[in-house]
Structure formats: structure tokens, C-alpha cells
Chimera marker file (.cmm) of the C-alpha trace (Angstrom):
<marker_set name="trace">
<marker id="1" x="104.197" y="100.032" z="90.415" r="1" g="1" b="0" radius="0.5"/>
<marker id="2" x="102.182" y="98.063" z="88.101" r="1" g="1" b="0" radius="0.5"/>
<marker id="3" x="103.690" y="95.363" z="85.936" r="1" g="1" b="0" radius="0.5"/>
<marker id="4" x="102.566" y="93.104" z="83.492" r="1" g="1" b="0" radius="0.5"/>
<marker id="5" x="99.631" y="94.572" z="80.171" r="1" g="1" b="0" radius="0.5"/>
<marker id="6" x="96.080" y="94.837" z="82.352" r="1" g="1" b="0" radius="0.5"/>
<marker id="7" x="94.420" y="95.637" z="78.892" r="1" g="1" b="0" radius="0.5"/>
<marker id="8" x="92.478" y="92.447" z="77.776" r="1" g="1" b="0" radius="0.5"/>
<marker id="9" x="93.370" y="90.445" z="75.171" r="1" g="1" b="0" radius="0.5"/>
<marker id="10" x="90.865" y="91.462" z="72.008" r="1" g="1" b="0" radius="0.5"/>
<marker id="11" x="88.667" y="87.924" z="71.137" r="1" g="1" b="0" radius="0.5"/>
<marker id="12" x="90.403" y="87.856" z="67.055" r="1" g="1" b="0" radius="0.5"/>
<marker id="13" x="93.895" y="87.745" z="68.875" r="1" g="1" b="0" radius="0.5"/>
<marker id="14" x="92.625" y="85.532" z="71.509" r="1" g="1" b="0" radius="0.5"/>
<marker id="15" x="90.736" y="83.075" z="68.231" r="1" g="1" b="0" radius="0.5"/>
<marker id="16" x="94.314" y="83.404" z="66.712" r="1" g="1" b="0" radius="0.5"/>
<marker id="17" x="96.418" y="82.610" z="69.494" r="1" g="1" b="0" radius="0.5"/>
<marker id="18" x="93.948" y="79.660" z="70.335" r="1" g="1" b="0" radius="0.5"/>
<marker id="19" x="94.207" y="78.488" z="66.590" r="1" g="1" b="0" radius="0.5"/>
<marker id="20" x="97.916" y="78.166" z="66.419" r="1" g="1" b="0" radius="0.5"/>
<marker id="21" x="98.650" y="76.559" z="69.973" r="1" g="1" b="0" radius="0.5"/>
<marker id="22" x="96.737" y="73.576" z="68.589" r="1" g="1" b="0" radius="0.5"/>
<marker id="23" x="98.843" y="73.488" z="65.772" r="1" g="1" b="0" radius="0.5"/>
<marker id="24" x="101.547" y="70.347" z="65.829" r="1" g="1" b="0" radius="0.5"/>
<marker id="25" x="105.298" y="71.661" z="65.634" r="1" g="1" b="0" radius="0.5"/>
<marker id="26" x="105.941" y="69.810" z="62.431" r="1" g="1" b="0" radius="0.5"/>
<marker id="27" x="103.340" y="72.611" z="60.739" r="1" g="1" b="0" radius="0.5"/>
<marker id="28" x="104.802" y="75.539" z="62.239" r="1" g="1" b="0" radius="0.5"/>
<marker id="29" x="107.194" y="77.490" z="59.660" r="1" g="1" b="0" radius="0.5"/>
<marker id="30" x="110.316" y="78.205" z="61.060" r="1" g="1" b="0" radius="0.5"/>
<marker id="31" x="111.739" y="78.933" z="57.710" r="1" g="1" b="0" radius="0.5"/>
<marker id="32" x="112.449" y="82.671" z="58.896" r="1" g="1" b="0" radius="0.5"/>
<marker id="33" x="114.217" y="82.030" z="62.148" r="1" g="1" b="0" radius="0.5"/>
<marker id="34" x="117.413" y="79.346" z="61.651" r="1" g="1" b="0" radius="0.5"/>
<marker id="35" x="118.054" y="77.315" z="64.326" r="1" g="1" b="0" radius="0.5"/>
<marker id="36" x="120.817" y="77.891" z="66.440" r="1" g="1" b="0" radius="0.5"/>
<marker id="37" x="123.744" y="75.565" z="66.642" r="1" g="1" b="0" radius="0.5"/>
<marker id="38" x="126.850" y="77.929" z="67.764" r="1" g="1" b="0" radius="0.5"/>
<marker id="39" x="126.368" y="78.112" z="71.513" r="1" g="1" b="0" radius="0.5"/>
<marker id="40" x="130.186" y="79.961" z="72.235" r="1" g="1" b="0" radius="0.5"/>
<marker id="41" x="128.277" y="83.319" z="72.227" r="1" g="1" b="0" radius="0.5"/>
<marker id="42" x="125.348" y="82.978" z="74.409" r="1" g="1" b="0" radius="0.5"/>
<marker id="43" x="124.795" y="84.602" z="77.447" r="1" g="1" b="0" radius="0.5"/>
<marker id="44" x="123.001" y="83.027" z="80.574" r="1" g="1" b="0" radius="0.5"/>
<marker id="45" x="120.776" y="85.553" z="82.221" r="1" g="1" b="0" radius="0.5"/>
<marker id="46" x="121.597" y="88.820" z="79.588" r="1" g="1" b="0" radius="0.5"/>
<marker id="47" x="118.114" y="90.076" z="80.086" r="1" g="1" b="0" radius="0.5"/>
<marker id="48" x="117.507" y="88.381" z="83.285" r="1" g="1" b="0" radius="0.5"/>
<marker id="49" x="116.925" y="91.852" z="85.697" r="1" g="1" b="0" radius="0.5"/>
<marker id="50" x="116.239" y="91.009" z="89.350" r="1" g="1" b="0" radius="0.5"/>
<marker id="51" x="113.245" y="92.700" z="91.320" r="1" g="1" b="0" radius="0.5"/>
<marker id="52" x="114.847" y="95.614" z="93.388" r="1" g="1" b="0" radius="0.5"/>
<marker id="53" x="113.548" y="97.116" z="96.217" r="1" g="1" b="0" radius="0.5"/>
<marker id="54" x="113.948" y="100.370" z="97.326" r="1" g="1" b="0" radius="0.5"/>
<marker id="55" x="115.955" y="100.608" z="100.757" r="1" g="1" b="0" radius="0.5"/>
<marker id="56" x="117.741" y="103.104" z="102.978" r="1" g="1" b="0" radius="0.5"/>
<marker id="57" x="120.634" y="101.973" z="104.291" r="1" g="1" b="0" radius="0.5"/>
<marker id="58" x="123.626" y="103.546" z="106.135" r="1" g="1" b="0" radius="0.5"/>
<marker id="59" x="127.025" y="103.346" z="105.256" r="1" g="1" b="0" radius="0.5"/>
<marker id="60" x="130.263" y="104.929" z="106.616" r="1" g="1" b="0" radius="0.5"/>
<marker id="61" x="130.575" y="108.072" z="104.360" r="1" g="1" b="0" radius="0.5"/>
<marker id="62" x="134.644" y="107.063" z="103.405" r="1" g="1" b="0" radius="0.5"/>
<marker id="63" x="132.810" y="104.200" z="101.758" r="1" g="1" b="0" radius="0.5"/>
<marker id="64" x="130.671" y="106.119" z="99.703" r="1" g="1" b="0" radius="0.5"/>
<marker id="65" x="132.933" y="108.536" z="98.824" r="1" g="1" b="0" radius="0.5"/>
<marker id="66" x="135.056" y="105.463" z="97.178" r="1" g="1" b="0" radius="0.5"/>
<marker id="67" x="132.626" y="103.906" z="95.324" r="1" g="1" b="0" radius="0.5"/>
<marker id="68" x="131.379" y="107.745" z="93.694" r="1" g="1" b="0" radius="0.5"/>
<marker id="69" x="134.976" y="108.488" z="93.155" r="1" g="1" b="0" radius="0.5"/>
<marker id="70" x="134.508" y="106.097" z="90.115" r="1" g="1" b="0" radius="0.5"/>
<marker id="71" x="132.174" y="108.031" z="88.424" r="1" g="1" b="0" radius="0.5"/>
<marker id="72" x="128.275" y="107.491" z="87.854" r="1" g="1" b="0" radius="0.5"/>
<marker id="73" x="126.720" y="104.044" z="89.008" r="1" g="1" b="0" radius="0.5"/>
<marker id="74" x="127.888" y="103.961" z="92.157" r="1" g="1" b="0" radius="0.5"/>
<marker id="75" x="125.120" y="102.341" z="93.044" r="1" g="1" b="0" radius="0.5"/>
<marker id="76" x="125.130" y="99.468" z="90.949" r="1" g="1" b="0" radius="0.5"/>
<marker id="77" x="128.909" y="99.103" z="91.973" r="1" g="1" b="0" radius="0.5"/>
<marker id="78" x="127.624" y="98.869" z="95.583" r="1" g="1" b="0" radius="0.5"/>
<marker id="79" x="125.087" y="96.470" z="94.484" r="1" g="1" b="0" radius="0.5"/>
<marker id="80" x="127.579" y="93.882" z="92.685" r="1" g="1" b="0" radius="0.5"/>
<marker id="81" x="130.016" y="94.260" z="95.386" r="1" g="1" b="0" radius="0.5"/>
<marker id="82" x="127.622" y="93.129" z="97.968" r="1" g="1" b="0" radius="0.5"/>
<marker id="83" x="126.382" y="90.327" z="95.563" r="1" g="1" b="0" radius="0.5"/>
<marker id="84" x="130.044" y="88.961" z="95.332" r="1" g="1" b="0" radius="0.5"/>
<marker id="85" x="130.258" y="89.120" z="99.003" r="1" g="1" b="0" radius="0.5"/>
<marker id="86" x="126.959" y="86.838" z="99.182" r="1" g="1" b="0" radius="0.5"/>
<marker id="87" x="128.103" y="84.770" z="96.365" r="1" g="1" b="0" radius="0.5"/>
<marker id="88" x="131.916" y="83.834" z="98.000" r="1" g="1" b="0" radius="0.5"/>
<marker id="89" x="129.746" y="83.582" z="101.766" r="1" g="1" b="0" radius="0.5"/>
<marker id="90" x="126.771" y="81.482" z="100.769" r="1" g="1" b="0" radius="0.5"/>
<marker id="91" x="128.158" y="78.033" z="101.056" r="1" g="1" b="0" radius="0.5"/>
<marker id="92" x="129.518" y="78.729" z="104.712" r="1" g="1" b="0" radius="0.5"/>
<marker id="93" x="125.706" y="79.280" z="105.301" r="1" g="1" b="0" radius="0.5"/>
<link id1="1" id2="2" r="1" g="1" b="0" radius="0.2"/>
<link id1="2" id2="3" r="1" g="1" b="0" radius="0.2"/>
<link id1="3" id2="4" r="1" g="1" b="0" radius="0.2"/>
<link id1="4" id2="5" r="1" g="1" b="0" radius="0.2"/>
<link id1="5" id2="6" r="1" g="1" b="0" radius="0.2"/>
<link id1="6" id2="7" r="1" g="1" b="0" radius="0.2"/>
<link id1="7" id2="8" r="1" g="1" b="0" radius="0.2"/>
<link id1="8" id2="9" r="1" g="1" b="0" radius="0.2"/>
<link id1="9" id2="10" r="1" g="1" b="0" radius="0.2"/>
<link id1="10" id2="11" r="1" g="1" b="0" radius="0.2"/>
<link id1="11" id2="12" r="1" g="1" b="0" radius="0.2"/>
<link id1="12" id2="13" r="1" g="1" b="0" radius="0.2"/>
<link id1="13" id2="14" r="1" g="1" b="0" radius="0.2"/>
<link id1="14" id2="15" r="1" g="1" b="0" radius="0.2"/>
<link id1="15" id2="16" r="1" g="1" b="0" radius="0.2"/>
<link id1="16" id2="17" r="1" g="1" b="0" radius="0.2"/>
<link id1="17" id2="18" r="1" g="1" b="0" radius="0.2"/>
<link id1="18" id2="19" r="1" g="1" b="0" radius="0.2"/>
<link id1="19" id2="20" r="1" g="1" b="0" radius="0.2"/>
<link id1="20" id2="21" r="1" g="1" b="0" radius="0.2"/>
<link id1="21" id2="22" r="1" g="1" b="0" radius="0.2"/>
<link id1="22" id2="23" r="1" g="1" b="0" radius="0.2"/>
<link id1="23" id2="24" r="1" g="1" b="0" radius="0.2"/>
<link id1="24" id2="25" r="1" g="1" b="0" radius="0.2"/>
<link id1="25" id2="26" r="1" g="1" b="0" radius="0.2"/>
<link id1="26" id2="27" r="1" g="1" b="0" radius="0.2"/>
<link id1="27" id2="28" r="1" g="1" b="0" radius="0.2"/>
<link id1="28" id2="29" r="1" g="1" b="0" radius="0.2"/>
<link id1="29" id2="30" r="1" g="1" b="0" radius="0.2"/>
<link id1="30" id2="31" r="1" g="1" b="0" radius="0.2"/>
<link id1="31" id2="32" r="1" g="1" b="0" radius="0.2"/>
<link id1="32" id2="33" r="1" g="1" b="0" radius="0.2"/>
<link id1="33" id2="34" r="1" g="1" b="0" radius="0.2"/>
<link id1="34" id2="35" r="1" g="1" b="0" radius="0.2"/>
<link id1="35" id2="36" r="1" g="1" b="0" radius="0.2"/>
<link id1="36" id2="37" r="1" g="1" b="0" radius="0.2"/>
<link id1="37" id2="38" r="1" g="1" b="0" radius="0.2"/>
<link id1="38" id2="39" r="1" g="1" b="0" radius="0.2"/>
<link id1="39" id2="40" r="1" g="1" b="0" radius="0.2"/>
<link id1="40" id2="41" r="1" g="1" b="0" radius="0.2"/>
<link id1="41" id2="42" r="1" g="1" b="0" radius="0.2"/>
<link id1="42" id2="43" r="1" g="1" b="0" radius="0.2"/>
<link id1="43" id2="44" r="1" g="1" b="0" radius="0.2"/>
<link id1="44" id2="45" r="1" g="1" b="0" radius="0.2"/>
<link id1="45" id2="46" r="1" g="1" b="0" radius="0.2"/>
<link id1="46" id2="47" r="1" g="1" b="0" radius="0.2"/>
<link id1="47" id2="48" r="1" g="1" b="0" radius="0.2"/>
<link id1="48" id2="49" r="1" g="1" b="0" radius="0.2"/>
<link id1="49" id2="50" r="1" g="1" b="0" radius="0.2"/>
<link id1="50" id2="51" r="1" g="1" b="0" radius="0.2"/>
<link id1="51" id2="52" r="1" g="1" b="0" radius="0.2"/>
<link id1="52" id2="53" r="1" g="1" b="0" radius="0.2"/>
<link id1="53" id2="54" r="1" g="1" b="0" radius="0.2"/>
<link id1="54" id2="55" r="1" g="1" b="0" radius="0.2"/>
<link id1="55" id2="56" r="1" g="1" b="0" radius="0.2"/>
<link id1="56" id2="57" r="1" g="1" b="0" radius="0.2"/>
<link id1="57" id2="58" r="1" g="1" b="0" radius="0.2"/>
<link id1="58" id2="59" r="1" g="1" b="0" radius="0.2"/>
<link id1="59" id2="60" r="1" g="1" b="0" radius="0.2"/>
<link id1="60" id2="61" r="1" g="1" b="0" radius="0.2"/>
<link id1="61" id2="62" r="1" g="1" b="0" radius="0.2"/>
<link id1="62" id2="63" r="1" g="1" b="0" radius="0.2"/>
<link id1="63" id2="64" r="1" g="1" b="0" radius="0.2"/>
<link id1="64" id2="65" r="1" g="1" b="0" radius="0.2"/>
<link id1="65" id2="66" r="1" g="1" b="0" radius="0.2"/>
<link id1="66" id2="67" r="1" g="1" b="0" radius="0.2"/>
<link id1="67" id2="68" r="1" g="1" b="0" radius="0.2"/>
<link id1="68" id2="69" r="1" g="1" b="0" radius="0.2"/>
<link id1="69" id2="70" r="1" g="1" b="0" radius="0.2"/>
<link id1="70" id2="71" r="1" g="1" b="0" radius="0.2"/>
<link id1="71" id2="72" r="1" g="1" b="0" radius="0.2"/>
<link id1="72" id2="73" r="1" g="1" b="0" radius="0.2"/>
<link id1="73" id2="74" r="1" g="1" b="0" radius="0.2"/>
<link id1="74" id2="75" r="1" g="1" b="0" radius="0.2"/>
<link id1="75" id2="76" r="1" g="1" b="0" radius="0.2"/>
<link id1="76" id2="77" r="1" g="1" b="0" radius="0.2"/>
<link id1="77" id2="78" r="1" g="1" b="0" radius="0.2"/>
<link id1="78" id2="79" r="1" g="1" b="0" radius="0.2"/>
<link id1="79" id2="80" r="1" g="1" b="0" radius="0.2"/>
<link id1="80" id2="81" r="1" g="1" b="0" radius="0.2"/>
<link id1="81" id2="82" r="1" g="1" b="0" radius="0.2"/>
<link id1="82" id2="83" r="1" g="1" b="0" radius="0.2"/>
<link id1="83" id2="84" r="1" g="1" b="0" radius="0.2"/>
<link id1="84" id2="85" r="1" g="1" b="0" radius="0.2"/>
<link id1="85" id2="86" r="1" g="1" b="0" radius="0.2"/>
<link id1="86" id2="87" r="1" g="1" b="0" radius="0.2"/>
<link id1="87" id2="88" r="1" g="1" b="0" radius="0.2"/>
<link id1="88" id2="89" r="1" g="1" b="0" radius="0.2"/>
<link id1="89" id2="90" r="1" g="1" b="0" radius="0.2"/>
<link id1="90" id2="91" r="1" g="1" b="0" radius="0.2"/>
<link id1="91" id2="92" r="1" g="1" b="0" radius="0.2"/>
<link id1="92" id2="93" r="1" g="1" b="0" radius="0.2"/>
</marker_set>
């Protein structure tokens, strides 16, 4: 899987890009984004998405069936469940 854009960045873009990181921040218009000053709704990590990795793993099948008795994403239910168990074990480490 590739990530990341492997197509090059064209030279105006590049000229522009160049032109307005040597701008000072007292010339940059901000006029059409407000700055934020009401914190009580944010949301550390929302689009934070860890790197998975593809793995095959056995687990008794009475286990399975539990978690895909809830429906759809079992997976992901596996996934936070072993995350908590990390989380509430990592400082006996």
C-alpha cells in the first residue's frame, strides 16, 4: 500500500507556497477563519487513525461468537477490548 501524493509538486504551486512561508504572521489574513476560544468541545485524537496491520490470530470460537453476536464490527470491538486491556496493564510493565 502506498501512502502519501508521489505526484510532484507543479513549480507555480511550489513559487506560491515558497512566497507565502516567507510571509510574517502579522500579514497573513485570518479574517475568514475566527479563532477559537471555546475549548469544551474539542476532541483529542478525532482523526488520529493508528497504522493497522493485518494479522491472523486464533481465538477460542465461544469468544468470537460473543463479540459477532453484537452485530457488525466485531472486529473493531475486539480491537478496543484488547486496547483497554493494554491500557489498565501498561503501568505494571
Amino acid at each position: 500500500m502506498k501512502k502519501g501524493n508521489s505526484d510532484p509538486i507543479p513549480a507555480d504551486l511550489l513559487a506560491e507556497l515558497k512566497a507565502l512561508e516567507s510571509l510574517p504572521d502579522s500579514d497573513i489574513d485570518l479574517s475568514d477563519s475566527p479563532e477559537v476560544t471555546l475549548w469544551s468541545e474539542a476532541a483529542r485524537g478525532k482523526y488520529y487513525r493508528p497504522v493497522k496491520q493485518l494479522l491472523s490470530v486464533r481465538l477460542d470460537a465461544d469468544l468470537i461468537d460473543w463479540f459477532k453476536a453484537s452485530g457488525s464490527g466485531y472486529q473493531t470491538r475486539i480491537n478496543a477490548a484488547l486496547r483497554e486491556f493494554v491500557l489498565r496493564h501498561q503501568t505494571r510493565l
